[in-house]
N, C-alpha and C positions, 0 to 999 in steps of 0.2 A: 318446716315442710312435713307434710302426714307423711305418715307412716304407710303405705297401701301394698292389700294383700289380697290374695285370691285364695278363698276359702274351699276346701276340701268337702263336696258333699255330693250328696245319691243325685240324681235325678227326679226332682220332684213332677216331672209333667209325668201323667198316666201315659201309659201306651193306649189306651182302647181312643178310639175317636167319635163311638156315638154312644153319649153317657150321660145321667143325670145326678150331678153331686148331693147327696143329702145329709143329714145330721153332722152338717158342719158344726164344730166345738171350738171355741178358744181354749186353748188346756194350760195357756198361761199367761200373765198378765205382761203388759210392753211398758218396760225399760227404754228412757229417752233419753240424750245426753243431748247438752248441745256447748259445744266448748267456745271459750274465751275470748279468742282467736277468732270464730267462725263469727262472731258477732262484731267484732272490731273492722274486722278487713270486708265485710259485707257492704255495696253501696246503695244510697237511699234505696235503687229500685231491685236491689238482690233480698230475695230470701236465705235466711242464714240455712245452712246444713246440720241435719240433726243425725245422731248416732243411735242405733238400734244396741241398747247395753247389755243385754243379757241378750241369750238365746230365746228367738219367741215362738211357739208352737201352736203350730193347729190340724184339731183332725175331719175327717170327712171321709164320708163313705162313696164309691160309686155303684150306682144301679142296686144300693143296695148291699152291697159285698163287705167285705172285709174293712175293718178301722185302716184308714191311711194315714201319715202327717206329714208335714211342711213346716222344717224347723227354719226362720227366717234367722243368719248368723248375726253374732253379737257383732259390732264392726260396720254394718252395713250402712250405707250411707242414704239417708231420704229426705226430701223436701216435705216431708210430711204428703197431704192429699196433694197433687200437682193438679192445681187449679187456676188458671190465668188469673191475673190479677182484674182486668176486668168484667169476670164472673163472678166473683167472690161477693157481691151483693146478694146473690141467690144461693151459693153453695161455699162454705170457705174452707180452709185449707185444717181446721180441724173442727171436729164433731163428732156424731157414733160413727161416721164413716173411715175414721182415721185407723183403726186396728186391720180393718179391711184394707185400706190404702196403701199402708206399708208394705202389707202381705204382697198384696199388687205391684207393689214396687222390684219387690224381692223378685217374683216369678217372671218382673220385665227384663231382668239382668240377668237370671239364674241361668240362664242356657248359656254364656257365655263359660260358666263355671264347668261345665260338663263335656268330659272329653269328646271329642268329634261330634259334638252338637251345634248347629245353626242355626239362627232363625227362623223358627216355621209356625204358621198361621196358625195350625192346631193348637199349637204351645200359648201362642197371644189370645186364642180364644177361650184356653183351658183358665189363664192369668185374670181373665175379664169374669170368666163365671164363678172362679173362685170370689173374688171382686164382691158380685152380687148377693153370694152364700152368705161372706161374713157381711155383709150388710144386711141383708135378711134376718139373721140371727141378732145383730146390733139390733133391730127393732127401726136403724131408717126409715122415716118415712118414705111412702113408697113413691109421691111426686119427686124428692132428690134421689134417691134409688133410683129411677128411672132417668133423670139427669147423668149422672154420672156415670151409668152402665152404657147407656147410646153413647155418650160423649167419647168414652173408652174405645168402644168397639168402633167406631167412626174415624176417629183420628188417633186411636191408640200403634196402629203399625209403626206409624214414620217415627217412634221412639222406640219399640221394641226393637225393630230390625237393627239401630242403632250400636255400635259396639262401645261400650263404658271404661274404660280401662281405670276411673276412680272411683269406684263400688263400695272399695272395704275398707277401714283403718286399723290397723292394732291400735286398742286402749285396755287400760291397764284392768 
């Protein structure tokens, strides 16, 4: 059985709420694990779970201001892009949008890490633009970009709001 942990970190959603992200950066390359185990016990129609191995970081600015980051924890657990299966003709679960996706994944769960934090729309929306940013900077084309960002913002609440209690794993 994994190991699951709740990781120690800032508050990555901004406080301001009418904002425009710019000079998003990846400031580090993404670390994948995907263990032994998570492949074995997976059924035909399961996607195996993949681990975020190092710590992954990125920065971006808002309106301008100041370098921010978003360090996504080494542990985290992602399906890589969460893309139904029968979509995946048109967009699939990896590509330039996957460094973007994870991030996304990260800022879907993050609020649960932060003390007296809930889920709130802001936060999902902030999660969706970051979303866009690093896919922007990936060079996505802008037909899937724009798949993927509606698709988010459309039916992305009913998993955010969602509470995750197996997020993290300690690995070695």
């Amino acid at each position: 059985m994994p190991d699951y942990f709740t990781p120690v970190l800032a508050n990555p959603y901004p406080i301001e709420t009418d904002y425009e992200i710019t000079e998003f950066k990846y400031e580090s390359p993404i670390l994948l694990r995907r263990e032994i185990e998570a492949v074995k016990t997976r059924g035909d129609a399961d996607d195996a779970e993949y681990i975020v191995g190092a710590d992954y970081i990125v920065s971006y600015r808002l309106n301008g201001g100041p370098p921010r980051l978003v360090t996504v924890p080494k542990g985290m657990l992602t399906d890589l892009a969460s893309v139904p299966a029968l979509t995946r003709f048109l967009v699939d679960r990896v590509g330039p949008h996957l460094e973007a996706s994870i991030l996304h994944d990260f800022l879907y769960v993050a609020w649960q890490d932060v003390p007296g934090l809930a889920p709130r729309r802001e936060d999902q929306k902030f999660a969706d633009k970051m979303l866009n940013a690093g896919m922007k900077e990936a060079e996505v084309n802008s037909f899937k970009r724009f798949v993927i960002y509606h698709a988010v913002q459309i039916f992305g609440w009913l998993s955010f709001k969602e509470p995750n209690p197996q997020r993290y794993v300690h690995i070695p």
